[in-house]
C-alpha positions in Angstrom: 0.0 0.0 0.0 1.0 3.2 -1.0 2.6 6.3 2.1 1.7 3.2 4.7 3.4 6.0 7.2 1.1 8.7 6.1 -2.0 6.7 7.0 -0.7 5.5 10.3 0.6 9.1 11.3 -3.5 9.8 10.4 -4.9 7.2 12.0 -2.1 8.2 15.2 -3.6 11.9 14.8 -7.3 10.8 15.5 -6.5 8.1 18.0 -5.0 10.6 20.5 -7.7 13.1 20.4 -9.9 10.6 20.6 -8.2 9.4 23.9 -9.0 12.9 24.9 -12.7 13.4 24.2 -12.6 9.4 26.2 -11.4 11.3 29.4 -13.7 13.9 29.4 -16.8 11.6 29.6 -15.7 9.9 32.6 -15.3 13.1 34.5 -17.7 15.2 36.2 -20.7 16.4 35.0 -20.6 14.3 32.0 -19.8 11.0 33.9 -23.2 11.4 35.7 -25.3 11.9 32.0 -27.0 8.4 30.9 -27.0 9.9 27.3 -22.8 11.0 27.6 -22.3 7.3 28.7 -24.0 5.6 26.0 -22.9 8.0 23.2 -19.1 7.7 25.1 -19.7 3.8 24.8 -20.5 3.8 21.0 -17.4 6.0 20.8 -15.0 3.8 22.6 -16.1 1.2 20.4 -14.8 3.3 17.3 -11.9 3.7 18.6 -10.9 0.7 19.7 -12.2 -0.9 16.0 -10.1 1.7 14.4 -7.0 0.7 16.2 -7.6 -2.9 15.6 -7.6 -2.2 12.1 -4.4 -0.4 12.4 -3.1 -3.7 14.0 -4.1 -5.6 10.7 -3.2 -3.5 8.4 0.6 -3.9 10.2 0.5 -7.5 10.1 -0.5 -7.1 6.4 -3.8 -8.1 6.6 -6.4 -5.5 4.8 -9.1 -8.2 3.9 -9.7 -9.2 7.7 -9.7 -5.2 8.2 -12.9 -5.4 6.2 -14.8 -6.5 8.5 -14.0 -3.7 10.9 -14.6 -1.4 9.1 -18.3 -2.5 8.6 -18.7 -2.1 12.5 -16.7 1.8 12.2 -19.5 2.8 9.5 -22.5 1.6 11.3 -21.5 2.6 14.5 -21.5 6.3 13.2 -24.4 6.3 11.7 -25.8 4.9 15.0 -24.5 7.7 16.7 -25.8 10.0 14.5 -29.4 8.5 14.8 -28.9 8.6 18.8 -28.5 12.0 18.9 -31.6 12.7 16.9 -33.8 10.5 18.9 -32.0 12.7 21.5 -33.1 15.8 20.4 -36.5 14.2 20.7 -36.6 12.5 23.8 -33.3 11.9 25.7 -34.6 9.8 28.0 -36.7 7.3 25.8 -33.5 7.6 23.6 -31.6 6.2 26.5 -33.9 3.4 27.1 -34.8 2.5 24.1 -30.8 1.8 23.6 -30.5 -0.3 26.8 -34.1 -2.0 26.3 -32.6 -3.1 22.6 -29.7 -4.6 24.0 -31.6 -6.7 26.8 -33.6 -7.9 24.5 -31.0 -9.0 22.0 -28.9 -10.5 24.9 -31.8 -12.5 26.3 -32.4 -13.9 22.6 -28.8 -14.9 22.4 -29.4 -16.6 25.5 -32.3 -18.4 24.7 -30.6 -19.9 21.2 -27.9 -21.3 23.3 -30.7 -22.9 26.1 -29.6 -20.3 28.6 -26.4 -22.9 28.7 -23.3 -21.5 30.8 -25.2 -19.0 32.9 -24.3 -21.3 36.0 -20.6 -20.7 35.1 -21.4 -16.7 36.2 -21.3 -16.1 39.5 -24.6 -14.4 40.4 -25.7 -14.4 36.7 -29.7 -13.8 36.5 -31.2 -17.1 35.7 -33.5 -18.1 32.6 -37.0 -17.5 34.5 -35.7 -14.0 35.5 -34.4 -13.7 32.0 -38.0 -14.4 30.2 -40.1 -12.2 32.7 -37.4 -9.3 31.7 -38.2 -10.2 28.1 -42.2 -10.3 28.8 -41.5 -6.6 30.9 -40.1 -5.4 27.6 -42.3 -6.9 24.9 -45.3 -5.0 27.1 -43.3 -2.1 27.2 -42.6 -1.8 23.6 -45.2 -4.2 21.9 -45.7 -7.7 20.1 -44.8 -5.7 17.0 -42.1 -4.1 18.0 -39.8 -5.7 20.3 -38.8 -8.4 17.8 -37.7 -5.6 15.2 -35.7 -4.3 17.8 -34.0 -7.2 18.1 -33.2 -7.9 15.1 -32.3 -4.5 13.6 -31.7 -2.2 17.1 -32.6 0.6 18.4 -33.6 2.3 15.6 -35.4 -0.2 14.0 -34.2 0.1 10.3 -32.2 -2.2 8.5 -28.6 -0.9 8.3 -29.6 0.5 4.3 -32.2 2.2 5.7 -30.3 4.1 8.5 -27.7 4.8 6.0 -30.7 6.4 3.9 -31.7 8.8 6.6 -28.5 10.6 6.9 -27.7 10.6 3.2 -25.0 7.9 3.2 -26.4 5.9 0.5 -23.8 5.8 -2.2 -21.3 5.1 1.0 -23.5 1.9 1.8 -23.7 1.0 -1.8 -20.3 0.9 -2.9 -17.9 0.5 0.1 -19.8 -1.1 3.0 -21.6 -3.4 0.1 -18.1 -4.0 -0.9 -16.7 -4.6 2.4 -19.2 -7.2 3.2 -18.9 -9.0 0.6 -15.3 -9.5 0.8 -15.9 -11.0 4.4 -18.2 -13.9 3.3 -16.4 -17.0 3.5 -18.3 -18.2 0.1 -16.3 -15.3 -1.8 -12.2 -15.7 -2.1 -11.9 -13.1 -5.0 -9.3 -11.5 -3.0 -7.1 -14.4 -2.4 -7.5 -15.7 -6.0 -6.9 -12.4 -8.1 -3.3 -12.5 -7.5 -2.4 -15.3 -8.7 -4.5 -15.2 -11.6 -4.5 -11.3 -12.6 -1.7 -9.4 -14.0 0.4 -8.3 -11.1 0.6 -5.0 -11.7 -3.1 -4.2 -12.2 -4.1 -6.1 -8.7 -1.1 -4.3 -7.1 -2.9 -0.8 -8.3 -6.8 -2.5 -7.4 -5.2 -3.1 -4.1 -4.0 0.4 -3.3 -7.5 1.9 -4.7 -9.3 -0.5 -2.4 -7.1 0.5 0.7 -7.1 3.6 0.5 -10.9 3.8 0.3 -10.9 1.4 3.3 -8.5 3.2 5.5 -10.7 6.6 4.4 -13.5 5.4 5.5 -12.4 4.2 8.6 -10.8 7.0 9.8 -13.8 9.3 8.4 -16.1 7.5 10.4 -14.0 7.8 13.5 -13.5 11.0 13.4 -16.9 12.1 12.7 -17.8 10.2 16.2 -15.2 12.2 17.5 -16.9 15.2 16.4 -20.1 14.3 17.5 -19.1 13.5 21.3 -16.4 16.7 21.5 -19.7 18.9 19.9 -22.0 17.4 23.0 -19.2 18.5 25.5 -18.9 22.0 24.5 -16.2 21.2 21.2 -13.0 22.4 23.0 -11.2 20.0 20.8 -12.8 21.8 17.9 -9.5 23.4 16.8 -7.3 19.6 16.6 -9.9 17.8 14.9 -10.4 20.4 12.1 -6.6 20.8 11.7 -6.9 16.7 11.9 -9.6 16.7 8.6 -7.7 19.2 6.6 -4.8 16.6 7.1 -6.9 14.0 6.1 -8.7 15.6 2.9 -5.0 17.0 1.9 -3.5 13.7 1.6 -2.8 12.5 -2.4 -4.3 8.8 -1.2 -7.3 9.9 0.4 -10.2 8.9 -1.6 -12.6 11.9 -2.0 -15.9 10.3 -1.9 -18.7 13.1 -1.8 -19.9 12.0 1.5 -16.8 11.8 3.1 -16.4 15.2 2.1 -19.5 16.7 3.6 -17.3 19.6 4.9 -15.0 20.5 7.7 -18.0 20.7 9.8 -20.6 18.0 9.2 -24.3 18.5 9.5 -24.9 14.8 10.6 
């Protein structure tokens, strides 16, 4: 891959103010905010993804990166979506977030017979786990509960949500892409070079790494945005001069909406 140091200086860039904005929502006032702490857990999980895929990108390993990035992009449109059914309703917002995830994890548990819940010290136990499930189901009704578990919180499909905040040709051609690179049924990846010119698959390669590692580190940063905006955007200054590093280097691949602007509007 083409200036490999240039996209880990990037990725380095984000990383540490992102470690920044991290310590501010486990301090006071923010600590004490339900909202901070699930938007600061969504954004942990960026960065954390993002420096995972640094890790495999160093062991040479872009394909397995894929997958990763997958999460990165629906993570911030999730984000993105939580703030708006923020703006709304900040405590239904909240709950509806937590209430999702109960309900996915007691499905989880009941697909695997509740088995190894006994290995958990103080662990609730199935019967406790289905009247949770029957308190949420009356909560949020027949209809649905069961789309909340199996698309989230926001209950759209991961197209759809995409949709909402204008991301569509981002879903269509790179997270499309991306997952279907993953799939275990498609080896197009392994197989093209040893059966394509060299040269051309050397230059597909850089084109689809460099739209990869874009992405990634778009979608970090605009978690990061979104967080250091809710917490008064005292690392506004860094994470501009941060984009205009990113949008001024030769590789990065200038997709129209990861170029929404310095500042984005969602």
């Amino acid at each position: 891959m083409k200036d490999k140091k240039t996209w880990d200086d990037l990725i380095g860039a984000i990383t540490v103010i992102c470690a920044k904005i991290l310590n501010k929502t486990s301090s006071e006032p923010h600590i004490n905010s339900v909202q901070i702490r699930i938007l600061a857990s969504m954004f942990w999980k960026s960065v954390d993804t993002l420096r995972a895929i640094q890790l495999l990108y160093s062991a040479n390993l872009p394909i397995q990166a894929q997958a990763l990035i997958r999460i990165l992009f629906e993570i911030r449109i999730d984000m993105a979506l939580f703030l708006r059914f923020c703006a709304e309703d900040p405590v239904a917002a909240a709950s509806r977030v937590l209430d999702t995830m109960m309900l996915q994890k007691i499905r989880q548990q009941r697909q695997s017979d509740f088995r190894g819940l006994d290995l958990v010290a103080g662990a609730p136990t199935p019967k406790q786990l289905l009247n949770d499930e029957k308190i949420l189901i009356r909560k949020h009704g027949k209809d649905l509960a069961p789309r909340m578990q199996n698309n989230g919180f926001t209950d759209l499909s991961v197209e759809a949500r995409a949709r909402q905040l204008g991301l569509s040709e981002l879903y269509n051609i790179v997270y499309r892409n991306l997952s279907r690179n993953i799939h275990n049924t498609d080896y197009m990846e392994h197989l093209g070079p040893r059966t394509s010119d060299p040269d051309r698959w050397k230059q597909y390669e850089d084109v689809r790494d460099h739209v990869a590692l874009s992405t990634a580190i778009a979608c970090t940063w605009r978690a990061a945005w979104f967080v250091d905006s809710l917490l008064g955007s005292e690392l506004i200054d860094p994470l501009i001069q941060c984009w205009k590093d990113c949008v001024a280097f030769e590789h990065w691949a200038h997709w129209p909406e990861l170029m929404e602007g310095t500042i984005p509007s969602a």
